[in-house]
C-alpha positions as CSV (number, residue, x, y, z in Angstrom):
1,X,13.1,-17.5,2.5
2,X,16.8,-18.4,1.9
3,X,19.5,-18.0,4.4
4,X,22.4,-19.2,2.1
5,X,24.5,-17.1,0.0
6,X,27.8,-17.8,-2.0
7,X,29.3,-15.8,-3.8
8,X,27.9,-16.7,-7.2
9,X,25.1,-14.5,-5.4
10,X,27.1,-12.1,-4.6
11,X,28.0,-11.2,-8.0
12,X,24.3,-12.0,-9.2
13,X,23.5,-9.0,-6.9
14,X,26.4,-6.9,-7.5
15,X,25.5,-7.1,-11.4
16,X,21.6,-5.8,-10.5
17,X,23.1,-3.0,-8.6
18,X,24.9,-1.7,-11.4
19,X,21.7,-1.4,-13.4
20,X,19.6,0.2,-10.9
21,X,17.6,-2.6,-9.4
22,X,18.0,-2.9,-5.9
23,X,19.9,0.4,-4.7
24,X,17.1,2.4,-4.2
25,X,17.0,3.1,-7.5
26,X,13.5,3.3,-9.4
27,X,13.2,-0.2,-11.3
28,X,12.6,0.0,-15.1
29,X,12.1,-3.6,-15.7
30,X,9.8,-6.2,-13.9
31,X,10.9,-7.1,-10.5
32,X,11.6,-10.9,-11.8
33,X,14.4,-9.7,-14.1
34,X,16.3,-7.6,-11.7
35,X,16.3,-10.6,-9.1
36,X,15.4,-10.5,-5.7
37,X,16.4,-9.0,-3.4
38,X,18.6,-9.0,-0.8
39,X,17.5,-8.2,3.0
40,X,20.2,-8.4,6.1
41,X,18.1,-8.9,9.7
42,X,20.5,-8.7,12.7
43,X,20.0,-9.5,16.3
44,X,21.8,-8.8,19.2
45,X,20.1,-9.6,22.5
46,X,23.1,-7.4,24.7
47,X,21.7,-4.5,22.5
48,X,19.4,-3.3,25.1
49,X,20.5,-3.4,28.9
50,X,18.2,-4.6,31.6
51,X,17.6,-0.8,32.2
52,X,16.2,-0.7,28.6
53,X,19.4,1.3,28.0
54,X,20.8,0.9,23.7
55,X,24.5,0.0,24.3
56,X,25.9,2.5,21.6
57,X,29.2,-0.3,20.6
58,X,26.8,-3.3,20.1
59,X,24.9,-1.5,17.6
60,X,27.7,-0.7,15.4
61,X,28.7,-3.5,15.7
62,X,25.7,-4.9,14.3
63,X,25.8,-2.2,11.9
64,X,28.9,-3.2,10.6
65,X,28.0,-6.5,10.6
66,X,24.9,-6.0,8.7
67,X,26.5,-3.8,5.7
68,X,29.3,-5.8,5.3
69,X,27.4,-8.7,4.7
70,X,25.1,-7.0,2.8
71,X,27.4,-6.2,0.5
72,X,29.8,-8.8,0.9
73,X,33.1,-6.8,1.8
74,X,35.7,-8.0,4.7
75,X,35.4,-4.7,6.6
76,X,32.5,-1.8,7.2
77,X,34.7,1.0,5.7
78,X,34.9,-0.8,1.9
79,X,31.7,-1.5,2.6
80,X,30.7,1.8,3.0
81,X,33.1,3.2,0.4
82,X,30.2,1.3,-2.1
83,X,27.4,3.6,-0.9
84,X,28.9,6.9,-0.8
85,X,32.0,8.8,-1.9
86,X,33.7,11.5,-0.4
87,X,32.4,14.3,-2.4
88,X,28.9,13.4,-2.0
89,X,26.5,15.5,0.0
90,X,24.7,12.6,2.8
91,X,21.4,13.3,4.3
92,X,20.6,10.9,6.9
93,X,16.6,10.8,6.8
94,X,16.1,9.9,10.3
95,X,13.0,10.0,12.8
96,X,12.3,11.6,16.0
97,X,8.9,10.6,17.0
98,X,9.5,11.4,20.7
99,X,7.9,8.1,21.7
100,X,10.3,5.7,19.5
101,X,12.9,7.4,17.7
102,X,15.4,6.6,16.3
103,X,18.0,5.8,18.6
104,X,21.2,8.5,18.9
105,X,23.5,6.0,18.8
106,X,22.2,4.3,15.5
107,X,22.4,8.0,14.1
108,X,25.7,8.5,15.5
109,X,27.3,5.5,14.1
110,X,26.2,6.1,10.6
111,X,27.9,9.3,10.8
112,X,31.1,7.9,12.3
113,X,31.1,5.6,9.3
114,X,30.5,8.6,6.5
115,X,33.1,10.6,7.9
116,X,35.5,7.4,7.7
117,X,35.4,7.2,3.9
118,X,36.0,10.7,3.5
119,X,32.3,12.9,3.5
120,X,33.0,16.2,4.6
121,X,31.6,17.2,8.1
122,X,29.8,20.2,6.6
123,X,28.1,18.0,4.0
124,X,26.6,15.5,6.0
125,X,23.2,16.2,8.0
126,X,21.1,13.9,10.1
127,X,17.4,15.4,10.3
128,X,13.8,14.9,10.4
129,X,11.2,17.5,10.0
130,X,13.5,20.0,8.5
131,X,15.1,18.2,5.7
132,X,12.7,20.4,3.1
133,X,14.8,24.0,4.5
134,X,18.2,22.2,5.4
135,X,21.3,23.0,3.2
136,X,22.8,19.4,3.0
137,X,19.3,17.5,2.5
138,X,18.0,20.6,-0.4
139,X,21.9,19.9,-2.2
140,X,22.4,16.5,-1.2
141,X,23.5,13.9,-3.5
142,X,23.1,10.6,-1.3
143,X,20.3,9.6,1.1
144,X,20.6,7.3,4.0
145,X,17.0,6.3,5.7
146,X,16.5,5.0,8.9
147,X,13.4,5.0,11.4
148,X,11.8,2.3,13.9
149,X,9.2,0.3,13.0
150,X,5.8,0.8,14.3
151,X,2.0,0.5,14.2
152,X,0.4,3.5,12.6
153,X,-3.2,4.6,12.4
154,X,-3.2,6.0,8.7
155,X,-0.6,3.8,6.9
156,X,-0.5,0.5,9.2
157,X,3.2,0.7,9.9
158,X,5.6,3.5,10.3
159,X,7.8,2.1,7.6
160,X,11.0,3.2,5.5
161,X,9.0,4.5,2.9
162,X,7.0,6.8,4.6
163,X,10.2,7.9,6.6
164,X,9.8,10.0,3.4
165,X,6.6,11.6,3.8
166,X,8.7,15.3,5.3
167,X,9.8,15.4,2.2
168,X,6.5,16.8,0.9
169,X,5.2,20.4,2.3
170,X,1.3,18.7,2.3
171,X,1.8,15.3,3.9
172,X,-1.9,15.4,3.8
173,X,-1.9,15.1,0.5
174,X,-0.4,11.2,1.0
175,X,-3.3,10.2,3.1
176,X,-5.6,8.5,0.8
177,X,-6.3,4.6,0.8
178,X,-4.2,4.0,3.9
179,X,-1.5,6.3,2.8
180,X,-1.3,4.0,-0.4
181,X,0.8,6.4,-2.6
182,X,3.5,7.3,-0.6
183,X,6.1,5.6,-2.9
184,X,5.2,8.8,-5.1
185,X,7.4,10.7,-2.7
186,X,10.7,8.5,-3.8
187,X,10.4,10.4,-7.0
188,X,10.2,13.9,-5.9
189,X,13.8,15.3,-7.5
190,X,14.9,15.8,-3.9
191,X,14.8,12.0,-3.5
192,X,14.5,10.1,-6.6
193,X,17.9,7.9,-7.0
194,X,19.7,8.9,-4.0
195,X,19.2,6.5,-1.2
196,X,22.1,4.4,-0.9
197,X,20.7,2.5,2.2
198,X,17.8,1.7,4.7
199,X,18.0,0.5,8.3
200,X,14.7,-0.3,9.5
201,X,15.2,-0.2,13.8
202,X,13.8,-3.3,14.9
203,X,15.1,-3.1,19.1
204,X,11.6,-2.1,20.6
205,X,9.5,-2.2,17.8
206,X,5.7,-1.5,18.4
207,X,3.3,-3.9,17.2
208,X,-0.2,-2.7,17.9
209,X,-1.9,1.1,18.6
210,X,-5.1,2.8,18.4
211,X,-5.5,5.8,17.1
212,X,-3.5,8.7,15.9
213,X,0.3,9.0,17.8
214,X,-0.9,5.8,20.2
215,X,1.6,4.4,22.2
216,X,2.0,1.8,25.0
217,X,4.6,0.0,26.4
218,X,2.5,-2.9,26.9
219,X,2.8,-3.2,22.9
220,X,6.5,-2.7,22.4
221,X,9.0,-5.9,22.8
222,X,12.9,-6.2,23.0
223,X,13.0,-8.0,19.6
224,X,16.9,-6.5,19.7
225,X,17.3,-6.8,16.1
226,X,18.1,-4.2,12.6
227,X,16.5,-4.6,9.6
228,X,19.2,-3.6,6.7
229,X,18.9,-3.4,2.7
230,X,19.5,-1.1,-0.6
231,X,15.8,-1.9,-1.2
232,X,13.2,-0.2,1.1
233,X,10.5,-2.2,0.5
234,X,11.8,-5.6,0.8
235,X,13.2,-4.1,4.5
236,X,9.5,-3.1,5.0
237,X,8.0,-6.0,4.5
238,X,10.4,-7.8,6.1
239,X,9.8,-5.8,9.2
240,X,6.0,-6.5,8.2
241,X,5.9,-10.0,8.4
242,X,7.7,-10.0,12.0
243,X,4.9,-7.3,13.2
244,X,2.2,-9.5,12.3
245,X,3.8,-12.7,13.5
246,X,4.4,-10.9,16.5
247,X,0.3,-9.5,16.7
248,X,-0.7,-12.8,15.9
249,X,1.4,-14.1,19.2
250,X,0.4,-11.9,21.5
251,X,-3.2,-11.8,21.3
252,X,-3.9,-15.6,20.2
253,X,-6.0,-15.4,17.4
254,X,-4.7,-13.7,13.6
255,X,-4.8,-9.8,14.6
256,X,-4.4,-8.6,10.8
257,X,-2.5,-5.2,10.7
258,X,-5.3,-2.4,9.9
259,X,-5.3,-0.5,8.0
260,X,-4.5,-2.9,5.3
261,X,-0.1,-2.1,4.3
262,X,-1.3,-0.7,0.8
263,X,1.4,1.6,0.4
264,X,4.1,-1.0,0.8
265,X,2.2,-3.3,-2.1
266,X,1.7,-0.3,-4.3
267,X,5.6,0.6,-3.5
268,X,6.6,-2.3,-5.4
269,X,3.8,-2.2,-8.0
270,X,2.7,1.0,-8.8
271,X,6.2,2.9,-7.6
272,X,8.8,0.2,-8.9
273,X,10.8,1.1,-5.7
274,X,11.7,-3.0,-4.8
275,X,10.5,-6.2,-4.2
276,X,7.4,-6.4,-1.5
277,X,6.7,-10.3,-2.7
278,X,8.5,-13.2,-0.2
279,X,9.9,-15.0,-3.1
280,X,11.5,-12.1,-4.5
281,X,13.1,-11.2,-0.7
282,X,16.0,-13.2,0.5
283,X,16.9,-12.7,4.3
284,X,19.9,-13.4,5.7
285,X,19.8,-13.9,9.5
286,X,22.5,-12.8,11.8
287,X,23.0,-13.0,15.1
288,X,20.2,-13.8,17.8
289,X,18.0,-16.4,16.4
290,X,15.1,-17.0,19.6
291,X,11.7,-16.0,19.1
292,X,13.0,-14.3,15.6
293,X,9.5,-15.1,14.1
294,X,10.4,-15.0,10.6
């Protein structure tokens, strides 16, 4: 994977976000046309203090980093002025598993930024498990999605795109074939075209479980890092290859992810919602560079 980019890039990317290809935006032509695309991974090992503590300014600081480079402005408020305008109505699809959530601070910051380019307070709403009966997420007009990455017994990962699945009243219904159509939910009305951006929380990701809602700390690391793109599936599998890499590690022998990661595949093949291939993912890599395993 690349880790160069010029600006004749930039433009090649800016031109495939103004036809839909890698903003979050169904694709309507083969993943090769559009280009690949773009995936920002950040690292900052100061993130996490030595009491496991986040350190709220680090991570918008790696925030900002990560968005501005993304999309290649010299500060995080132009940057953010490309996602969102001030009229729109932002959900901010977050998670609040209450063994790795999203981290309050990560949430906070996104906010802070929002508010900076002129989203009203009262239209902007970070949530979870209500977003089907909140006012914001039922009217809103942008999405931002973010949510750690982890092992899961029905899908393989807790990834970006099922950070999706409360947007259905029957999750159950998404189960199937190791939660393979999930991508269907990024074209429910509520959804379809409005998610500006995903941030995939890589600080103490979990790389192995067993069974439903497992968790150990033996199995979580301080990888310290973000994961940040307009495409959700090239962040997922992204995040993918560092959980496996990381699996492989730790227990010495090729410890494939199970149940098979059907639903990021069929994301990109079935759902058109990105790239899931490696040679259609560049990833730029900021920051922190030991034991980055990609």
């Amino acid at each position: 994977m690349k880790s160069i980019i010029t600006r004749r890039d930039f433009l090649k990317i800016g031109a495939a976000a103004a036809v839909g290809g890698i903003v979050g935006l169904p694709r309507t032509t083969p993943a090769e046309a559009v280009g690949k695309s773009r995936v920002i991974l950040i690292r900052n090992k100061d993130v996490i203090d030595a009491s496991g503590g986040i350190q709220d300014e680090v991570i918008e600081q790696m925030l900002d980093q990560a968005v501005t480079t993304l999309l290649g402005t010299p500060d995080p408020v132009s940057a953010w002025e490309q996602l969102v305008k001030p009229e729109d109505l932002v959900g901010v699809k977050s998670n609040v598993w209450y063994q790795l959530r999203t981290p309050r601070s990560l949430e906070a910051a996104i906010q802070g930024r929002l508010l900076k380019v002129g989203v009203k307070k009262e239209n902007l709403s970070v949530d979870d498990r209500g977003v089907l009966s909140n006012p914001v997420f039922q009217r809103s007009t942008a999405l931002i999605n973010t949510r750690p990455m982890r092992t899961h017994d029905w899908s393989g990962l807790g990834t970006l795109i099922k950070n999706y699945i409360m947007f259905t009243p029957r999750p159950s219904d998404y189960h199937d074939n190791a939660c393979e159509r999930l991508g269907a939910l990024w074209h429910f009305p509520q959804v379809k075209g409005k998610t500006r951006l995903n941030v995939l929380v890589m600080l103490t990701p979990q790389f192995h479980g067993v069974g439903p809602h497992s968790f150990s700390k033996e199995y979580i690391w301080n990888y310290c890092g973000l994961i940040v793109s307009t495409d959700p599936v090239s962040a997922d599998a992204t995040g993918a290859t560092i959980i496996q890499k990381k699996r492989d590690a730790f227990f010495g022998t090729r410890k494939p992810i199970s149940p098979p990661l059907n639903h990021i595949t069929a994301a990109d093949t079935r759902f058109g919602l990105g790239n899931s291939r490696p040679e259609m993912i560049e990833v730029i890599k900021l920051g922190w560079e030991q034991d980055i395993l990609i």
